[in-house]
Structures are given as structure tokens and as C-alpha cells.
N, C-alpha and C positions, 0 to 999 in steps of 0.2 A: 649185770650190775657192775662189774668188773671193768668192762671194755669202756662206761661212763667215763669211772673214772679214771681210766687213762687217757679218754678223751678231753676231760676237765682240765686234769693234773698236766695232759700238752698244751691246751690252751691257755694257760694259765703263765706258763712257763713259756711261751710265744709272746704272750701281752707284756711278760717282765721283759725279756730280750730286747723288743723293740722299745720299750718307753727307756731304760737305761742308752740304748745306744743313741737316744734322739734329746738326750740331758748334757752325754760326753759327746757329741759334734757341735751341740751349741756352744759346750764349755772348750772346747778347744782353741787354744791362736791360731794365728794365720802366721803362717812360716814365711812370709812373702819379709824381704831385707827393707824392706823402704819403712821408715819411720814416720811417725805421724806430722805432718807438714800444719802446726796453727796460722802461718800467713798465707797457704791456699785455703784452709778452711773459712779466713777471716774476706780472701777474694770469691769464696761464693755465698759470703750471708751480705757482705756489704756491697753499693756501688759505689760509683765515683761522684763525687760532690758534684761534678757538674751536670752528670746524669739527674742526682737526686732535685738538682734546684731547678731543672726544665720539669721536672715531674711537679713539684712542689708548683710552681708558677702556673703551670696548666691547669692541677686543680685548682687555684683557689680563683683564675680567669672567672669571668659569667658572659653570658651573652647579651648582646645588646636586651633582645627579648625578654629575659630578665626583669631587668631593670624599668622595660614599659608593663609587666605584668604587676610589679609592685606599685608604680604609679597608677595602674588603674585600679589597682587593690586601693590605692590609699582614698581616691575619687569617689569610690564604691560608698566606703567608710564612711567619710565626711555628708555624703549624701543622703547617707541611710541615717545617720546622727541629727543632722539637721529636720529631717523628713519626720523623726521620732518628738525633734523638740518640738514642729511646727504642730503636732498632732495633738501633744501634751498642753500646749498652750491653749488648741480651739477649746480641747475637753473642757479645762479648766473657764474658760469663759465662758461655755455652754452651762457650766455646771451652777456658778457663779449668777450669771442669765436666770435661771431655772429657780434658784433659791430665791431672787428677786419676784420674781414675779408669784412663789409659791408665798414669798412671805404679805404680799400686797393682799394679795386673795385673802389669806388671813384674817389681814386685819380690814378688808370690807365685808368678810361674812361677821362680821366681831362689832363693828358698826352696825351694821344694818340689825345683828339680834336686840344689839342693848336696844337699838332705836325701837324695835317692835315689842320688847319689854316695857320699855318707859310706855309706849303709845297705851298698854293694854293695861297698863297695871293704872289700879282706880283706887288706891291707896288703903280698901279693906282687906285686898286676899293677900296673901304671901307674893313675894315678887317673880318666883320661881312657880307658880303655881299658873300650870296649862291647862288643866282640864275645866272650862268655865260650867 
């Protein structure tokens, strides 16, 4: 039991040793004489104007390619628009067509009853009365 804890009580006192001595070398200066220089710090986050404005110019360039992929985009567009209106317009005349002719029908099956009503009706039975 004994030997445990002296083998704890050194591990123990190992893990302290080294986590202090790895707080005080981080917290330590640098004994080096040279002082902090802000105009090389500012020459390695910045470039030079002329640098930045060939960067700048380059990105915002396109390639001709570009420019024909938007125009066929826009061809695309206008075509499928027009193709939708021409589609919407047959509908609409078919629909138009269809109700025409639905409502014709109508009114000759609408004629043609009254007419076999009047034909049939002999002015004793009810004028609605089919069953002779």
C-alpha cells in the first residue's frame, strides 16, 4: 500500500513540475534587443497600391465566354417566355372553342325537348308527365 502512494505522491508532483515549467516559458520575454518594428509589421499585412490595383483589375476582368453564356442565357429566357405565352394563349382558345360548342349543344338538346314536349303534350295530362 505504501509503495502506491509514493508512486502517486511522484506522479503527482511530476505532472506539477512540468505544467508550471510549460506556464513560466510561455510567460517569459525574449531577451532578444530588437524592438517591435510597426512599419515591417504594416510591410507584411499590406501591399503596394500598384500591386493591389493589377489584383483588383484582374478580378473583376470576364472573359469574352462570359458574356456569350449570358446572351444565350437571355435567348434561352425570352424563348421559353414566349413559348409559355404561345401555349397559354392556344389553351385559352381551346378552352373558349369547347365552351362554345358545349354551350350550342345545350341549347339544341333544350330545343329539341321543349319541341317533343309541346309535340306530345295534348293539353289533358300535366306537361311534364312521360309516363303515357
Amino acid at each position: 500500500m505504501s509503495w502506491t502512494r509514493v508512486f502517486v505522491l511522484s506522479l503527482l508532483t511530476t505532472l506539477l513540475i512540468l505544467t508550471f515549467s510549460g506556464v513560466v516559458g510561455s510567460a517569459a520575454v525574449r531577451g532578444d534587443s530588437k524592438a517591435a518594428d510597426p512599419e515591417g509589421a504594416a510591410r507584411q499585412v499590406f501591399v503596394p497600391e500598384s500591386d493591389a490595383s493589377n489584383f483588383f483589375k484582374r478580378r473583376s476582368r470576364r472573359s469574352s465566354r462570359y458574356y456569350e453564356q449570358q446572351a444565350e442565357q437571355r435567348v434561352r429566357l425570352s424563348a421559353t417566355e414566349q413559348r409559355r405565352e404561345y401555349n397559354e394563349e392556344q389553351r385559352d382558345e381551346h378552352e373558349n372553342y369547347a365552351e362554345e360548342v358545349r354551350d350550342e349543344q345545350d341549347e339544341r338538346s333544350r330545343e329539341v325537348n321543349e319541341q317533343l314536349r309541346e309535340y306530345h303534350y295534348d293539353g289533358l295530362q300535366p306537361q311534364y308527365y312521360w309516363f303515357h
